[in-house]
Each structure stands twice: as C-alpha cells, then as structure tokens.
C-alpha positions in Angstrom: 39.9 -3.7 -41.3 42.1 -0.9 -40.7 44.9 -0.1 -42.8 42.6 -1.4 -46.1 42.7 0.4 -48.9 39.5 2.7 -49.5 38.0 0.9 -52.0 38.2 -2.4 -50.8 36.6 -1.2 -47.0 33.8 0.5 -48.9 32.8 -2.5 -50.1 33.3 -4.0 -47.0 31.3 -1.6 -45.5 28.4 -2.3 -48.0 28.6 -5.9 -47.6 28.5 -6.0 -43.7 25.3 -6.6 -42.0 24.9 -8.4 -38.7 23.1 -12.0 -39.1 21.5 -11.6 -35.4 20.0 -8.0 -35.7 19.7 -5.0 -38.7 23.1 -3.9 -37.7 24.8 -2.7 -40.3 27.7 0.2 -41.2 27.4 3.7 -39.3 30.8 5.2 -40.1 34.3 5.3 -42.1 36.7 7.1 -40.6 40.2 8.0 -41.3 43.2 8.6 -38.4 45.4 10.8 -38.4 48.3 8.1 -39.6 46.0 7.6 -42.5 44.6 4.2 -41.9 41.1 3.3 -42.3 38.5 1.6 -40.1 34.6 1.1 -40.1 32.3 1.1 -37.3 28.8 -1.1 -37.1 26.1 -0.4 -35.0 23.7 -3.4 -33.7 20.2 -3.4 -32.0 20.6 -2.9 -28.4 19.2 -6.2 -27.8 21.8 -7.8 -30.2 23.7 -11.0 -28.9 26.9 -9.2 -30.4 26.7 -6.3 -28.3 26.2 -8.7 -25.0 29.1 -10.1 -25.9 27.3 -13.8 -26.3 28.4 -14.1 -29.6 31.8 -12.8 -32.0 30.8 -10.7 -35.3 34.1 -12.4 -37.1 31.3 -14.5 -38.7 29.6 -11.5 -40.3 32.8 -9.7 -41.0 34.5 -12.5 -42.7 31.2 -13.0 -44.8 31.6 -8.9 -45.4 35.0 -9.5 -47.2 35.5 -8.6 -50.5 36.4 -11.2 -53.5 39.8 -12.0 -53.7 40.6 -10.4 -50.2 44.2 -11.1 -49.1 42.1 -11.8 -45.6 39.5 -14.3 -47.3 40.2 -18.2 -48.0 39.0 -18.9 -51.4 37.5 -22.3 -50.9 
C-alpha cells in the first residue's frame, strides 16, 4: 500500500486485521520520497509469519470502498 494517499491507508490501516491471529496495524510510516506504507504485527505463532499462508486475503478484505486496487463485484 505504499504510495496511497493518507487517507485512504488510514483506513486501510483500520480495516486490516489478520483472520488467523489478533494481528492487526502497529505503524504508518512515511519515507523520505514521501510515500506511505503500513506495517502489521501477527502472534508469534501466526501461520502468516511461518510463511504457511499469504496475508493478500486479509489485505485485500482491508481495502477501502471504491479502491482503484479492489474489484467491485
């Protein structure tokens, strides 16, 4: 999600939770060439952090309304 617009990663940010643990948004940072990113901490025991399983699912279920990323079914 870099690169997004404030306002539409702060929601992303609030809608994000992991469906395998209580994961869930720990930071928003900003580089230095201005673009945006947010970064999710899991349980230590989450299938995510294993690398068993991709967090797409949860991310794209994170996305806000009318997301240029999101299919509107």
């Amino acid at each position: 999600m870099t690169g997004q617009s404030p306002a539409e990663l702060l929601e992303f940010a609030r809608n994000y939770s992991c469906g395998h643990c209580d994961g869930d948004t720990v930071e928003l940072t900003k580089s230095e060439g201005n673009a945006w990113s947010a970064r999710f901490r899991h349980n230590d025991d989450c299938p995510i952090i294993a690398g068993a399983i991709s967090s797409i699912p949860d991310k794209v279920r994170a996305l806000p309304e009318g997301s240029q990323y999101r299919e509107e079914s």
